[in-house]
C-alpha positions as CSV (number, residue, x, y, z in Angstrom):
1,X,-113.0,125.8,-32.5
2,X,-112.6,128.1,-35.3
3,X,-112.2,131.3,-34.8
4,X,-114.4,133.0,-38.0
5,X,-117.6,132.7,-35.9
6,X,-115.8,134.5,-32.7
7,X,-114.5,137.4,-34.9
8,X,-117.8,138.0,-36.5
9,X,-119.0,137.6,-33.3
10,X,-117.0,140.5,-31.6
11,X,-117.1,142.5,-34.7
12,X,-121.1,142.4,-33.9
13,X,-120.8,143.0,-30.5
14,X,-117.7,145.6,-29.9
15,X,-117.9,147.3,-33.8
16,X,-117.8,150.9,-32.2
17,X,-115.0,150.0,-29.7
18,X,-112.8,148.1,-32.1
19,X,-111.5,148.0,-35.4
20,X,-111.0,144.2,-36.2
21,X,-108.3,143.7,-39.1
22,X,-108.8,140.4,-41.2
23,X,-105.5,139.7,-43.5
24,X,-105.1,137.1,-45.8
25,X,-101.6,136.5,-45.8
26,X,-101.1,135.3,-49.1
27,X,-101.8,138.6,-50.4
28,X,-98.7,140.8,-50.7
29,X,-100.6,143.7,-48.0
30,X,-100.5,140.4,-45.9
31,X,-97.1,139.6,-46.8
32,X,-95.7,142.6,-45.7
33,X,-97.9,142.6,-42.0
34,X,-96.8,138.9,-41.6
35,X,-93.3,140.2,-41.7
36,X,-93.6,143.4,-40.1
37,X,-95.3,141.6,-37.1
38,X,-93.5,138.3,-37.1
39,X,-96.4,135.9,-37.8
40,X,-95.7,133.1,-39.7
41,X,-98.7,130.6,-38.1
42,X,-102.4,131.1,-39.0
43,X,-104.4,132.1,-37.6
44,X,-102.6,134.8,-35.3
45,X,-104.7,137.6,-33.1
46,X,-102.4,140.6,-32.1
47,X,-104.2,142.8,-30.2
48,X,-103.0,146.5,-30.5
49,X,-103.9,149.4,-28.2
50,X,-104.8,153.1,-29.8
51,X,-101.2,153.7,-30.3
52,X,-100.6,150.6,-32.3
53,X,-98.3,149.1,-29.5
54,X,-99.4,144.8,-29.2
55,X,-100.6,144.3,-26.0
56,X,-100.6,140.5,-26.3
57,X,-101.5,137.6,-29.3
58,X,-102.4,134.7,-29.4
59,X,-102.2,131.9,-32.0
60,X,-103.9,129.4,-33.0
61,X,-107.5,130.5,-31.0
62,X,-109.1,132.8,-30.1
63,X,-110.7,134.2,-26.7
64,X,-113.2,136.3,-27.1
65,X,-113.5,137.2,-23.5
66,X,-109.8,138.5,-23.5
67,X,-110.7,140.7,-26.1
68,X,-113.7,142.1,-24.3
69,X,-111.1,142.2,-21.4
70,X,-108.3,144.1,-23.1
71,X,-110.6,147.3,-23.8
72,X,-110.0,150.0,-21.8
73,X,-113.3,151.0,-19.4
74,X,-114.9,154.2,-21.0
C-alpha cells in the first residue's frame, strides 16, 4: 500500500495535533536528516514526541492507527 494517501490522509485528519515532515532525501536538507537520523530505506516514518525524542519508526509502511495511537490524550 503506498503510504502518500495515508499521510495526506492524517495530515487532514490530525493537522492541529501534528506536524507531518515530508523529506525528499535527495535533497541536501534530506541528506543531512537521513544521516542525522540513520535512514537509509524509503520510505521511513519516525515519529517524534514534543521534545524531538523518536518514540518509534517504522519502514517501509505506514499505520495510520499507530499514529493516531502515539498522540498523547488532550
Amino acid at each position: 500500500m503506498l503510504a502518500e494517501p495515508i499521510v495526506d490522509g492524517l495530515r487532514n485528519e490530525l493537522g492541529e495535533q501534528l506536524s507531518i515532515l515530508t523529506v525528499n532525501i535527495s535533497s541536501q536538507a534530506g541528506e543531512v536528516l537521513s544521516r542525522q537520523y540513520g535512514s537509509r530505506i524509503t520510505p521511513t516514518f519516525i515519529f517524534l514526541d514534543e521534545t524531538g525524542n523518536e518514540v518509534w519508526r517504522s519502514v517501509g509502511r505506514l499505520d495510520a492507527q499507530q499514529v493516531r495511537d502515539s498522540l498523547p490524550t488532550r
